[in-house]
N, C-alpha and C positions, 0 to 999 in steps of 0.2 A: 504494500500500500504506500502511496508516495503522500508527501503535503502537499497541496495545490493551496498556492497564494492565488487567495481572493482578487480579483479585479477590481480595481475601486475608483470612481467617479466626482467627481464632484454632486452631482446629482441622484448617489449612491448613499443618501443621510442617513439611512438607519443603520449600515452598513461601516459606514466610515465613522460612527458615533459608538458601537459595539467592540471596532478594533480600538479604537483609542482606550474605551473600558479597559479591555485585553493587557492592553501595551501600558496603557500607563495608570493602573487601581489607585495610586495613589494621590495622584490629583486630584483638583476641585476645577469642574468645568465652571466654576461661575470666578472664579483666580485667575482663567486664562484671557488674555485680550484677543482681539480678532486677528492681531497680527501674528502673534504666536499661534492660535489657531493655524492659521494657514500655514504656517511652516511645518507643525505636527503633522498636519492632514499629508502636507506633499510628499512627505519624508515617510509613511505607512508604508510598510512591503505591498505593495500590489498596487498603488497608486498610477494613472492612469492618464491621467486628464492633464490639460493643458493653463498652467497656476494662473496664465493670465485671464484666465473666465472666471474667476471666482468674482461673485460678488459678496455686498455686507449680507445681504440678507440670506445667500447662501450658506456662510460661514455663522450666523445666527440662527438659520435651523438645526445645524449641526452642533451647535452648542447647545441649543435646545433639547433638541432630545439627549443627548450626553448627558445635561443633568438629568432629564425626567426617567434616564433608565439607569442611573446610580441611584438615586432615593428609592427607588422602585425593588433593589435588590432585598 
């Protein structure tokens, strides 16, 4: 059985919000500003996308759920 690295989007929020869980439990997504966000996001193994399409509000969904699915644990 191999690991298959996820593919991962910009437009991949649930997805790129679960790896960040993964990768980094320790953080607080409401600590991270929008610009480190998007350097985390680029920097996921499987990332994908092309950093200059991000917008704020994409980088705010994805911190959005990031937190709504660590309270959730």
């Amino acid at each position: 059985m191999t690991d298959q690295v996820l593919e991962l989007y910009w437009d991949s929020t649930y997805a790129v919000a679960t790896t960040l869980m993964e990768l980094y439990p320790q953080v607080d997504p409401e600590s991270v500003g929008l610009h480190e966000l998007a350097d985390l996001v680029e920097n996921l193994p499987g990332f994908q996308d092309d950093p200059s399409l991000v917008t704020e509000q994409i980088l705010l969904d994805i911190q959005t759920v990031w937190y709504e699915e660590t309270i959730n644990l």
